[in-house]
N, C-alpha and C positions, 0 to 999 in steps of 0.2 A: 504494500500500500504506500501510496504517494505522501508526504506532509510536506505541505512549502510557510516557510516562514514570510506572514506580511506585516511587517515593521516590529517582526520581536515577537508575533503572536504565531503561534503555529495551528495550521489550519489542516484538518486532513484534504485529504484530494476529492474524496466522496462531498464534503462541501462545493467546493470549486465547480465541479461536475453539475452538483445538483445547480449552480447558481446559470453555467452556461443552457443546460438541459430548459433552464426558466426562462431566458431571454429567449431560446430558439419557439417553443412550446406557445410563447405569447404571442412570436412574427408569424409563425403558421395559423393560431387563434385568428390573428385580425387578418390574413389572408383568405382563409375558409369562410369567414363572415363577410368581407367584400365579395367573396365569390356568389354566395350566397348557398353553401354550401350544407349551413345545418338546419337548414328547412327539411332535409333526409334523412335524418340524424334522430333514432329514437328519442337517446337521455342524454342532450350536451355535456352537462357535466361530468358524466359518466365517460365521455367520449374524450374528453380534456384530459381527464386523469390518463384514460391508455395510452393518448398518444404521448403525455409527459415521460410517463414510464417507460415508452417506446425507445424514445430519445435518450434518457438517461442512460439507456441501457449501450444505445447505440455509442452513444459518445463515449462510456466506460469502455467499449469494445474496441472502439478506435483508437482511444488514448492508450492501453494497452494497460489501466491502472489496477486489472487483479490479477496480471498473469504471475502464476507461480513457477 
């Protein structure tokens, strides 16, 4: 697991992750709503949380931060 130090405080990487996973999660939100996308969409919220977890997941995979 990753820690990076931001000015003296040490952050694990699982933070860092979750805070990219949030900016990316909210530009695809207001892209899907201009699209007009959750008009098809049984439970939004329900649908927001997947695809957060989606992404978290994705970008942990990418960054390479559980490989043992």
């Amino acid at each position: 697991m990753i820690e990076t130090s931001f000015h003296g405080v040490y952050l694990p990487g699982l933070m860092l992750l979750n805070g990219g996973a949030l900016a990316c999660s909210w530009a695809l939100r207001r892209l899907l709503a201009l699209a007009g996308f959750y008009r098809w969409v049984w439970h939004p919220a329900l649908f927001d949380l997947a695809v957060y977890v989606l992404l978290l997941f994705a970008l942990a995979r990418f960054t390479g931060a559980f490989t043992t």
